[in-house]
C-alpha positions in Angstrom: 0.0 0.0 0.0 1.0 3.6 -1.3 1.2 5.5 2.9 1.1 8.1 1.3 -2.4 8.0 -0.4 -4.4 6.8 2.5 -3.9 10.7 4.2 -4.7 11.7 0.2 -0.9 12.7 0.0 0.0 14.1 3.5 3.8 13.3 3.8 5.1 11.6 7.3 5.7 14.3 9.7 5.8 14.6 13.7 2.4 15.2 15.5 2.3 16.1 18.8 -0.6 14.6 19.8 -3.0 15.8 23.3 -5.0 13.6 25.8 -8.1 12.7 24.1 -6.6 12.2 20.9 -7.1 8.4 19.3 -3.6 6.9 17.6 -4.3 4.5 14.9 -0.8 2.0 14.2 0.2 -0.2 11.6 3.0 -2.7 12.2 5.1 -4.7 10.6 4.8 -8.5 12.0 3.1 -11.1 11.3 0.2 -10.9 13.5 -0.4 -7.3 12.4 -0.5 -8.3 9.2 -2.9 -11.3 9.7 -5.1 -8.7 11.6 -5.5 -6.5 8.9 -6.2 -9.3 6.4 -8.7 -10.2 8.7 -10.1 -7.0 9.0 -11.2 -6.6 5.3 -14.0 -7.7 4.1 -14.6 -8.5 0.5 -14.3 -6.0 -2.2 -12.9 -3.2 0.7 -9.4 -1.3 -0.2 -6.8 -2.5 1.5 -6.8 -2.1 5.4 -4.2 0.4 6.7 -4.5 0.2 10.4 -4.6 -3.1 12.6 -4.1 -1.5 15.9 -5.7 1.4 18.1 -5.5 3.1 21.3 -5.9 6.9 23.1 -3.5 9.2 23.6 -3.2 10.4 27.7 -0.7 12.9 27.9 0.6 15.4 25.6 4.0 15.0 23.0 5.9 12.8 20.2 4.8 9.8 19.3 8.2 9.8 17.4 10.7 12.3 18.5 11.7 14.6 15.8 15.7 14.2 15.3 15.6 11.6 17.3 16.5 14.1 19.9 14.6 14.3 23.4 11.1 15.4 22.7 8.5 15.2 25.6 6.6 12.1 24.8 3.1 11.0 24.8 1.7 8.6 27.5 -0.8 6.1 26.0 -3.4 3.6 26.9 -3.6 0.0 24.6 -4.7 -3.0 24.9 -2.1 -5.5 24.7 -1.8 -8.5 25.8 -2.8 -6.6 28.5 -4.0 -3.3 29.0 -1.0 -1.3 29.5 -0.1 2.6 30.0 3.7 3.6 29.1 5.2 6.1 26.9 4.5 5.0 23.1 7.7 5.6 22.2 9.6 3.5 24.6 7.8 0.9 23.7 8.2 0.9 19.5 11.0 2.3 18.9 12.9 -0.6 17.9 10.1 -1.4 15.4 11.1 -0.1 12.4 8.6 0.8 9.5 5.9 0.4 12.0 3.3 3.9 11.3 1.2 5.8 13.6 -1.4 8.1 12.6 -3.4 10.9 15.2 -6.7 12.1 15.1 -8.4 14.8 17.3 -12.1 14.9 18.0 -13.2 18.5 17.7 -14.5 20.6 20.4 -13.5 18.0 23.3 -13.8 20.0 26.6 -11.3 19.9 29.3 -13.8 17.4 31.2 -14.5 15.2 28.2 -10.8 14.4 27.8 -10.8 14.0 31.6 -13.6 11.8 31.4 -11.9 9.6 28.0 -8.6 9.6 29.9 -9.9 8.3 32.9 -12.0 5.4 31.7 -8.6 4.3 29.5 -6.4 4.2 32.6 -9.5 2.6 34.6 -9.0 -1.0 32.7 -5.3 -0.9 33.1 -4.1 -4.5 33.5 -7.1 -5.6 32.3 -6.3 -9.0 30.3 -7.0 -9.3 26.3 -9.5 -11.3 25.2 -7.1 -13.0 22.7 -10.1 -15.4 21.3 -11.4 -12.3 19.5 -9.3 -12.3 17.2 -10.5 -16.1 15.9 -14.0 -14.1 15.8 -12.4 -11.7 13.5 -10.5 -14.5 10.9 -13.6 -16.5 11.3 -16.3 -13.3 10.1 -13.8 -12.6 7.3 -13.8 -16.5 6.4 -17.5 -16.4 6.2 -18.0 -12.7 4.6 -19.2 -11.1 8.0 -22.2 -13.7 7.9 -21.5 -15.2 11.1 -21.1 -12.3 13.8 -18.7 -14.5 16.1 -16.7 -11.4 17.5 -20.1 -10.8 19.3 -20.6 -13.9 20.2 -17.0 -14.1 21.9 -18.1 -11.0 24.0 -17.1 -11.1 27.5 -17.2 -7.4 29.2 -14.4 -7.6 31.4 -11.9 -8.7 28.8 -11.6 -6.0 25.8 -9.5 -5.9 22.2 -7.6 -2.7 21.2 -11.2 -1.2 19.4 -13.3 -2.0 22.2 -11.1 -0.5 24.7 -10.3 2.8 22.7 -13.8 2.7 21.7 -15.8 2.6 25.1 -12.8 5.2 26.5 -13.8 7.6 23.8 -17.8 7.1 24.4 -17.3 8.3 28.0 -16.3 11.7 26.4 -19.1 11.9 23.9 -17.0 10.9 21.0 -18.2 7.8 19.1 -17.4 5.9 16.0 -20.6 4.9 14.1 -21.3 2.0 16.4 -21.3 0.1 19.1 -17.8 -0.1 20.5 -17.5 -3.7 20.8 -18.9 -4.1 17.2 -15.7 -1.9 16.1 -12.8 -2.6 15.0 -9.4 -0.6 14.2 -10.1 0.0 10.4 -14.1 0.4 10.7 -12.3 3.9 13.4 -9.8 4.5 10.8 -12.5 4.8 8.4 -14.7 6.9 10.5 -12.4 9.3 11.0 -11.4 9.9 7.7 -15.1 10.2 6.4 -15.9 12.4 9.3 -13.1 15.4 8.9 -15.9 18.0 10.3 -16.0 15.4 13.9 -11.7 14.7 13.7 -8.8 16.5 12.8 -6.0 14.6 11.6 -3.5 15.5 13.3 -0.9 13.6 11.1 1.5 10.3 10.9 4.5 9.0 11.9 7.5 5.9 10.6 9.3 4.8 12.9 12.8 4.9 11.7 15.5 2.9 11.8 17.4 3.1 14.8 19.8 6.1 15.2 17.9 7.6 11.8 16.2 11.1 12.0 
């Protein structure tokens, strides 16, 4: 896939992103791979994004120069829930992208209220069995809704845990949050530039290359 065309010709730059903001990745392994392939449904483009997660402090999600940047604090579901400092944790994954979007007119409480509900599942386990639901709705042309049917509330994917964070602030994606998934947000966001700003995209580098 042409990176460049998804953001209709926006070059890589470096966004500092806020709280509130939702991050949208795309890696490089296998798994993330697998994920997006599982994520597209017949006749769809190509899925960009296979990963998601909200932004809860302010900076780089890549440092400019490589140089030290303050950093932005985010919340993802992992294998776990986790909170740590996006680039710590990436930075040795070269050609992964990250893009940032910004909902519009978020009030000081709404973020408050999006940032809180993130860090309120930390270490919250991932329902791994999910992602069977997703291969298996792709196998069967989103006939069989089996991501639904794998539902438990206290475990959460990447979309469902961005998803229901972003709710408590108002801020919602076209459905249900555990019906989403990272390229049905990507999507919305995109079709939706009067509810989010994007903010831009990042490459990780190669190490020790600005």
């Amino acid at each position: 896939m042409d990176m460049m065309s998804k953001f209709r010709g926006i070059a890589p730059s470096y966004p500092f992103a806020q709280p509130g903001d939702v991050f949208f990745t795309r890696g490089t392994s296998l798994l993330s791979r697998a994920i997006r392939w599982a994520e597209r449904m017949p006749g769809e483009d190509e899925t960009w994004t296979n990963h998601v997660g909200v932004v809860t402090t302010p900076g780089y999600f890549v440092p400019p120069d490589c140089k030290p940047h303050t950093l932005a604090m985010v919340s993802e579901a992992l294998w776990h829930v986790e909170h740590h400092e996006w680039w710590a944790n990436n930075k040795k994954n070269q050609g992964q992208c990250v893009a940032v979007f910004r909902p519009y007119g978020l009030s000081d409480y709404r973020v408050r209220q999006i940032v809180s509900d993130a860090l309120s599942r930390t270490g919250d386990r991932y329902a791994w069995w999910r992602l069977f639901g997703f291969l298996g709705e792709r196998l069967t042309y989103g006939c069989l809704p089996l991501t639904k049917l794998f539902f438990l509330k206290e475990r959460n994917v990447c979309s469902n845990h961005a998803g229901l964070a972003m709710m408590k602030g108002g801020v919602y994606f076209g459905q249900q949050p555990f019906d989403l998934d990272p390229d049905e947000m990507l999507d919305y966001c995109m079709a939706h530039p009067r509810l989010f700003q994007f903010v831009g995209w990042s490459i990780v580098p190669a190490l020790g290359v600005s």
